[in-house]
MIDOSE-1310 file (N, C-alpha, C; in nm, 2 decimals, decimal comma, always signed):
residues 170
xxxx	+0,08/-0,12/+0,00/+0,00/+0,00/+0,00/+0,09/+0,12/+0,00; +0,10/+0,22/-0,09/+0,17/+0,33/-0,09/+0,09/+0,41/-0,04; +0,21/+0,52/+0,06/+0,16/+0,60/+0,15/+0,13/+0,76/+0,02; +0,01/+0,86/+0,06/+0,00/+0,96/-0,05/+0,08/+1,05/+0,05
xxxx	+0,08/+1,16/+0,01/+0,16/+1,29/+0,07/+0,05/+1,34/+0,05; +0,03/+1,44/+0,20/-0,02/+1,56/+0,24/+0,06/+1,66/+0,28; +0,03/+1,76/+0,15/+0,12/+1,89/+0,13/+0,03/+2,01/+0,20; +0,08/+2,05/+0,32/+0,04/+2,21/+0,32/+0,15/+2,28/+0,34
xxxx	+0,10/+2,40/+0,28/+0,21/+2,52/+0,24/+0,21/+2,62/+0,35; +0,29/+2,69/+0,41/+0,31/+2,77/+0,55/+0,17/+2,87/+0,58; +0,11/+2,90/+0,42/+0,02/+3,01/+0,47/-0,13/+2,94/+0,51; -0,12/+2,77/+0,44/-0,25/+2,69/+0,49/-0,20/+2,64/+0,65
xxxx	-0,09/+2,67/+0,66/-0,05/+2,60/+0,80/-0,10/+2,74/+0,93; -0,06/+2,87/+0,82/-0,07/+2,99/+0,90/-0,28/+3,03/+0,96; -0,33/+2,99/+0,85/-0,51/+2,99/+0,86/-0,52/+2,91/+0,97; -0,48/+2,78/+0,96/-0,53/+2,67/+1,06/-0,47/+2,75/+1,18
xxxx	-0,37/+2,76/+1,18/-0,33/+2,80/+1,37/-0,34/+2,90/+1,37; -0,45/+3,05/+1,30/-0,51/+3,14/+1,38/-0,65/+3,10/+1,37; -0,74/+3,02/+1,26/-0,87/+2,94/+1,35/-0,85/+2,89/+1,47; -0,75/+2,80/+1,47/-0,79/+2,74/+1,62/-0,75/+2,84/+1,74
xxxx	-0,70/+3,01/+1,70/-0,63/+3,10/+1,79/-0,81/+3,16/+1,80; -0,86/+3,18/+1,72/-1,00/+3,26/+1,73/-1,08/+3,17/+1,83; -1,08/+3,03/+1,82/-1,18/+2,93/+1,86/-1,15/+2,91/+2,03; -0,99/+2,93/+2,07/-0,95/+2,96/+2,16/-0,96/+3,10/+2,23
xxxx	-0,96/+3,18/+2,16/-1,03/+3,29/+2,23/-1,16/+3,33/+2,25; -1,24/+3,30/+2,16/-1,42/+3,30/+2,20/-1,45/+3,21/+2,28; -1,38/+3,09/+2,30/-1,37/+2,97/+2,41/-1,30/+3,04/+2,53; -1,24/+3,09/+2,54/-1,17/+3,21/+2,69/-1,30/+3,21/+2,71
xxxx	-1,34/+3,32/+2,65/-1,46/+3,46/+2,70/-1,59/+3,39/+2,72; -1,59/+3,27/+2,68/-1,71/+3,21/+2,70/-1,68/+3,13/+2,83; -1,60/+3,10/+2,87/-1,55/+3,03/+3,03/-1,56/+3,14/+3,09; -1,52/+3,35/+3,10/-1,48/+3,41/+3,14/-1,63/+3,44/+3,19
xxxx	-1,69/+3,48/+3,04/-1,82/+3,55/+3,07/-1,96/+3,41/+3,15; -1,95/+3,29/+3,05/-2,04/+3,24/+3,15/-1,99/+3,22/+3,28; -1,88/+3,18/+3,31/-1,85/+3,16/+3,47/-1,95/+3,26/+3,52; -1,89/+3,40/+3,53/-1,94/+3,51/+3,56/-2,03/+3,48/+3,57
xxxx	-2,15/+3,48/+3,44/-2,29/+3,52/+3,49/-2,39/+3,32/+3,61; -2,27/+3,24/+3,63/-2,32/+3,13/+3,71/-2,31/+3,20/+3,84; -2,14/+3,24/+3,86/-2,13/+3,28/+3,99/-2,23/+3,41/+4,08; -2,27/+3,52/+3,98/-2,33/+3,58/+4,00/-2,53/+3,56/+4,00
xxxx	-2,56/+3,41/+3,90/-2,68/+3,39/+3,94/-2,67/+3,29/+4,08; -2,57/+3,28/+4,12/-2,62/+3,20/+4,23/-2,56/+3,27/+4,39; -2,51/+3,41/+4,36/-2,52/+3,49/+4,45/-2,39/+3,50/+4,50; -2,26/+3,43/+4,44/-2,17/+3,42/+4,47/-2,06/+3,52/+4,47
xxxx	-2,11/+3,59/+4,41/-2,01/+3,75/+4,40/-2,05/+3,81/+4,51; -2,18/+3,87/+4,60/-2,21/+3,89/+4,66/-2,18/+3,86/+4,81; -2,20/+3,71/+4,83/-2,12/+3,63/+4,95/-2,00/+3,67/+4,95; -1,90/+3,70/+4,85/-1,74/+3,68/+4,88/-1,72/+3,85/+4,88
xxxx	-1,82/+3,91/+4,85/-1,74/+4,04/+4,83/-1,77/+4,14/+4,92; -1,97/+4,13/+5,00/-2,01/+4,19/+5,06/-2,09/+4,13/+5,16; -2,03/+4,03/+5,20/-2,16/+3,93/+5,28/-2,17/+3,95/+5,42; -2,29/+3,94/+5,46/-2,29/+3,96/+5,62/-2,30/+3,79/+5,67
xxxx	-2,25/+3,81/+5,80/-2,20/+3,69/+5,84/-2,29/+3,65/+5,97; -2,31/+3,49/+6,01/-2,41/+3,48/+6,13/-2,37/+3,34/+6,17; -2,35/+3,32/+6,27/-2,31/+3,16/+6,32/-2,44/+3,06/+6,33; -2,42/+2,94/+6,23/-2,54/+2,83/+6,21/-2,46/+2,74/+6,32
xxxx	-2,57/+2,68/+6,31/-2,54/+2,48/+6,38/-2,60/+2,45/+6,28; -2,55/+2,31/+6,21/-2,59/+2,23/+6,13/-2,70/+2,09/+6,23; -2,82/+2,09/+6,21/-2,90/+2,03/+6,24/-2,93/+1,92/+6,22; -2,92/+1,89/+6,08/-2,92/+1,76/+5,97/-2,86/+1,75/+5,84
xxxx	-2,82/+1,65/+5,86/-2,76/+1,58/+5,71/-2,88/+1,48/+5,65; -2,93/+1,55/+5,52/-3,04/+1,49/+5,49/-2,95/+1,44/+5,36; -3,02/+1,29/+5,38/-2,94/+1,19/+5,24/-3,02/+1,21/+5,10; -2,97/+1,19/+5,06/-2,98/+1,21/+4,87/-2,94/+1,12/+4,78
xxxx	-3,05/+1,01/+4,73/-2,98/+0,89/+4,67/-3,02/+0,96/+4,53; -2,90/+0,90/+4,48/-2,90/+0,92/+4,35/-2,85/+0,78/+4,32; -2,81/+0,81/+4,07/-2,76/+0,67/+4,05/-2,67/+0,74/+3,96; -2,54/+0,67/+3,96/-2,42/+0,74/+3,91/-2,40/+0,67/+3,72
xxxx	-2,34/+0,74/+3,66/-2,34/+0,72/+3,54/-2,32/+0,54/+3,50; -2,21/+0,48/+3,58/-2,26/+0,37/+3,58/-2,36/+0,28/+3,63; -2,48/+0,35/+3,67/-2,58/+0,30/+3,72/-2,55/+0,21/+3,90; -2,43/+0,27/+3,96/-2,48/+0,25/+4,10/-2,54/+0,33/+4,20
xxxx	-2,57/+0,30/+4,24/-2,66/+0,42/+4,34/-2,58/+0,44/+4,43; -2,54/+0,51/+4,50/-2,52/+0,61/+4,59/-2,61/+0,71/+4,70; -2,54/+0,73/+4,83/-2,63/+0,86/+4,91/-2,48/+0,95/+4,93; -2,55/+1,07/+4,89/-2,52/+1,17/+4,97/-2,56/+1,25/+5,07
xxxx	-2,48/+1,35/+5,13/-2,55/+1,38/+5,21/-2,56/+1,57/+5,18; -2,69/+1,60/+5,22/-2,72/+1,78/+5,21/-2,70/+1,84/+5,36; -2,58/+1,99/+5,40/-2,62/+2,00/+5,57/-2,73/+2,12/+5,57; -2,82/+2,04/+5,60/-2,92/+2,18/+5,65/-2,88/+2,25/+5,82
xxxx	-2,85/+2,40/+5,85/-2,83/+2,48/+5,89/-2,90/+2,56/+5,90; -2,90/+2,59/+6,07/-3,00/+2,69/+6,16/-2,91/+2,82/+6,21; -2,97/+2,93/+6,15/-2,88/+3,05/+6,16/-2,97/+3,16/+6,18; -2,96/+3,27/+6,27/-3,00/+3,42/+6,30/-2,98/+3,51/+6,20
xxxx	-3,03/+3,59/+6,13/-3,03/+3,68/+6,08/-2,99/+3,80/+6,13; -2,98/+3,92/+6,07/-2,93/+4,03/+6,15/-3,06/+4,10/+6,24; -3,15/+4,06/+6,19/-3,33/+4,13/+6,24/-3,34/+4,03/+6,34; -3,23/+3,95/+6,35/-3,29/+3,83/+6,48/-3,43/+3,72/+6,42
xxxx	-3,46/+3,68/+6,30/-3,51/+3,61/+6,26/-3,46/+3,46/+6,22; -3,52/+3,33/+6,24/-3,46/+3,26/+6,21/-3,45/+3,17/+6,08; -3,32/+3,15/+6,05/-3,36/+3,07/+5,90/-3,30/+2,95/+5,87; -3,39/+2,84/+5,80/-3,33/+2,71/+5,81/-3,27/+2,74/+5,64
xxxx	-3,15/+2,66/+5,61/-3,10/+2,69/+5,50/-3,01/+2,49/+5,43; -3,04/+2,51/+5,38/-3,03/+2,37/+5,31/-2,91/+2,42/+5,20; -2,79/+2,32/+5,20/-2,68/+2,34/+5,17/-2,69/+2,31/+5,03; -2,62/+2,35/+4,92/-2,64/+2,38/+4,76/-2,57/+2,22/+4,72
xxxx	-2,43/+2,17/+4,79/-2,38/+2,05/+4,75/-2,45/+1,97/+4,84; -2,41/+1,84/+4,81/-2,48/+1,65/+4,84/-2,34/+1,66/+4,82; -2,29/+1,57/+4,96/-2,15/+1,49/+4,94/-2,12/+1,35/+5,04; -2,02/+1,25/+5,01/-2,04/+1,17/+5,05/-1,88/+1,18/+5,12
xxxx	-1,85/+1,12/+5,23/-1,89/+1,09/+5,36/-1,99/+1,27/+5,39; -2,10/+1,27/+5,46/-2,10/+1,42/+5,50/-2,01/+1,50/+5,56; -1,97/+1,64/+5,48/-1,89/+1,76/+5,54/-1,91/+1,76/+5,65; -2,03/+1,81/+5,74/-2,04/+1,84/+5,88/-2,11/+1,73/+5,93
xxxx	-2,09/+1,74/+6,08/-2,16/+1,67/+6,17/-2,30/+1,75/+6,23; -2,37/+1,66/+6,28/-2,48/+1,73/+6,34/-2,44/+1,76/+6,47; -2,48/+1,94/+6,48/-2,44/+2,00/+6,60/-2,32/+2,11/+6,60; -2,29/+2,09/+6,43/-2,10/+2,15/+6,44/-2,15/+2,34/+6,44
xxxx	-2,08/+2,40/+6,48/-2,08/+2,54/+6,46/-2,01/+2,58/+6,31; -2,10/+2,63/+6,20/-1,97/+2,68/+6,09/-2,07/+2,86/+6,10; -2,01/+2,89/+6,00/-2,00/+3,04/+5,99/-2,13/+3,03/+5,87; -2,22/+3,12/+5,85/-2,30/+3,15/+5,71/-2,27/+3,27/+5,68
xxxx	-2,30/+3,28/+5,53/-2,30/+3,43/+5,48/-2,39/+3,43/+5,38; -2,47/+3,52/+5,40/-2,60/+3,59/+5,34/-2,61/+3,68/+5,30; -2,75/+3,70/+5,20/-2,78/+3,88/+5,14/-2,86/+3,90/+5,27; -2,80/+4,02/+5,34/-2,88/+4,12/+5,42/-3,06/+4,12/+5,37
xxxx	-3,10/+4,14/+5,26/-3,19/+4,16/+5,19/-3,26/+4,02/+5,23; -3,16/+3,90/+5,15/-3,31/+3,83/+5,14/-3,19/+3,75/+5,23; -3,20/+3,68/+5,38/-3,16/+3,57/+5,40/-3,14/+3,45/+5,38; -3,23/+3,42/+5,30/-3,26/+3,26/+5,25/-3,17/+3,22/+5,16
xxxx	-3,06/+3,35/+5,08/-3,01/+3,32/+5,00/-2,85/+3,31/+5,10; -2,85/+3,21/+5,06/-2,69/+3,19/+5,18/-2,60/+3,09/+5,13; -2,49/+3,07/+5,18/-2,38/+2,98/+5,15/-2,30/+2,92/+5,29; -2,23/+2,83/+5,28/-2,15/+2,88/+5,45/-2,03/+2,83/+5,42
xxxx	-1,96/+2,93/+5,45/-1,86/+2,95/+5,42/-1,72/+2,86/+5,48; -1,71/+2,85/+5,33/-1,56/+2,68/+5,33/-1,48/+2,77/+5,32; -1,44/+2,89/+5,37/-1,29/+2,93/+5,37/-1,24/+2,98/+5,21; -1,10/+2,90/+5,26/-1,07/+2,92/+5,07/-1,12/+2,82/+4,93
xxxx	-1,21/+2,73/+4,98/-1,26/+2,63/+4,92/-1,40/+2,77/+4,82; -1,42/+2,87/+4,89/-1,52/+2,94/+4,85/-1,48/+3,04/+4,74; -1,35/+3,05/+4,71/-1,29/+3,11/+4,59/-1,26/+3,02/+4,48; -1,27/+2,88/+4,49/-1,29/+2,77/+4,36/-1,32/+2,78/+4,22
xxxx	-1,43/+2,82/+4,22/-1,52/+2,79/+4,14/-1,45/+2,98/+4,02; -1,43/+3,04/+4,11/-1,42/+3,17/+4,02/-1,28/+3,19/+3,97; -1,20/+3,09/+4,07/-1,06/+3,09/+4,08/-1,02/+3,03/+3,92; -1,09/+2,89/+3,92/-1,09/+2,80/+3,82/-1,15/+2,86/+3,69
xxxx	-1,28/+2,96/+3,72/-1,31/+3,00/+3,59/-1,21/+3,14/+3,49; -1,18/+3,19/+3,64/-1,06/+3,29/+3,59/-0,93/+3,26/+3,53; -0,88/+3,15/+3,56/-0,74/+3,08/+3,52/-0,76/+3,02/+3,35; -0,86/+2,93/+3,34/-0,87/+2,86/+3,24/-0,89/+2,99/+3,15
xxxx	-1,03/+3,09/+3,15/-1,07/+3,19/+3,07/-0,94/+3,25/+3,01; -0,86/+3,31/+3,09/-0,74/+3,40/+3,09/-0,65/+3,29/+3,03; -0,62/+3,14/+3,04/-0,51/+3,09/+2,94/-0,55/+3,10/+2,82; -0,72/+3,03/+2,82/-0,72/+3,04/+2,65/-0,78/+3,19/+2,56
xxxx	-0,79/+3,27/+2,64/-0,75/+3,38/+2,59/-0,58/+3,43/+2,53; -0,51/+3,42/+2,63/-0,43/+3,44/+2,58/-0,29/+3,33/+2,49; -0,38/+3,22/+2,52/-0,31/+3,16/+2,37/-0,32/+3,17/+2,24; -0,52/+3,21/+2,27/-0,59/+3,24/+2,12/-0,57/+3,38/+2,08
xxxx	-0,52/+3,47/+2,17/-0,39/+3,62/+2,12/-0,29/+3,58/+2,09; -0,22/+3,48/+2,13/-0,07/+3,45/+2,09/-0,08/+3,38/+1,93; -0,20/+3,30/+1,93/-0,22/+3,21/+1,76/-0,23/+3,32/+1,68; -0,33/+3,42/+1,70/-0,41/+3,49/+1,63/-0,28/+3,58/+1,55
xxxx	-0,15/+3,67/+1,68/-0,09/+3,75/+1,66/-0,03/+3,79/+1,51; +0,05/+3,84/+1,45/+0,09/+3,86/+1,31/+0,23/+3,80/+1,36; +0,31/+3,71/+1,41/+0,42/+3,67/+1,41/+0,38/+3,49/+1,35; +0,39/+3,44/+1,26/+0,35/+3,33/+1,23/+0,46/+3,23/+1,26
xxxx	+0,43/+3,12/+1,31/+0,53/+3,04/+1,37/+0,67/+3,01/+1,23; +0,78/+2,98/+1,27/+0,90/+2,97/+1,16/+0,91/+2,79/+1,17; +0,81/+2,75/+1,07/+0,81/+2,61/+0,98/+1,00/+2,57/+0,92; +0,96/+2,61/+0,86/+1,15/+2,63/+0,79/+1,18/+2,67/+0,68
xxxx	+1,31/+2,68/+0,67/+1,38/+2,80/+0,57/+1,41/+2,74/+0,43; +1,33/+2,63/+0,43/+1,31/+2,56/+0,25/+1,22/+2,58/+0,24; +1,20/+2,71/+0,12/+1,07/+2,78/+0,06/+0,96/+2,63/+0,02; +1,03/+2,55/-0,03/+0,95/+2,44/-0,09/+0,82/+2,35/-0,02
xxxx	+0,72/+2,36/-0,02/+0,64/+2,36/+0,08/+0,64/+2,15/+0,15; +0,61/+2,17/+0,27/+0,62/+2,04/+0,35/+0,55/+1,96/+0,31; +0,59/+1,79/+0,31/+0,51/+1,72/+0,31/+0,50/+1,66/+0,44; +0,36/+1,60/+0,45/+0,32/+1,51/+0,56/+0,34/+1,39/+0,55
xx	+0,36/+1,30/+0,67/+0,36/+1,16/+0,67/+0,47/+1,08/+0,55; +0,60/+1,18/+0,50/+0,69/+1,11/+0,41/+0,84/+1,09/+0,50
């Protein structure tokens, strides 16, 4: 079986690696921008940047069976949390993750943080575990941004110095 030659020439080599430099940058901004608008529908800009703070006890670990992609089932656990408000009102708050062994015990003291406004909308706060999610969407956004500036740029990578164009797979 004779092998055929695939020829591209520097400027078909040059198109291909600023497509994939565009695809990588509207791929940034779409990690950058949707992160953004998750962290912000679920109130998370607000908790980290302006949140008022109130000491819960976790009361229960309510289980949550699910069945995992390979079809085993599993429980996790949700911590619902009893916490004061600043008006001195009380509010029971049911935790956003299910995890298995449960994070807290029933009884433990953690920290919540809330909108002043509406209490119900709360988080409780894992420390630096609570910068994750924006940490992760900031890093990735920002590499492939700026790889798909670096594809994009007018400096085209240096293939080599025989005008004669490359073959593939010879």
């Amino acid at each position: 079986m004779e092998r055929s030659a695939f020829v591209l020439d520097s400027g078909a080599l040059n198109a291909i690696n600023r497509g994939f430099g565009v695809v990588a940058l509207v791929g940034g901004l779409v990690v950058l921008v949707g992160g953004g608008q998750v962290i912000h529908q679920h109130h998370l800009d607000q908790f980290l940047l302006n949140p008022a703070a109130a000491d819960g006890q976790v009361i229960e670990n309510t289980p949550r069976t699910g069945v995992s992609s390979n079809r085993f089932r599993f429980t996790a656990y949700q911590a619902v949390v009893r916490f004061t408000d600043q008006q001195g009102h009380p509010v029971i708050y049911r935790d956003f993750f299910s995890v298995t062994p449960p994070s807290f015990v029933l009884g433990q003291n953690v920290t919540m943080l809330y909108d002043p406004d509406h209490p119900a909308r709360a988080m409780i706060d894992r420390g630096p575990k609570n910068y994750l999610l924006p940490g992760v969407c900031a890093v990735v956004g920002l590499l492939m941004i700026l790889g798909g500036l670096q594809r994009i740029s007018d400096a085209p990578p240096v293939l080599s110095t025989d005008p004669t164009p490359q073959a593939l797979g010879s």
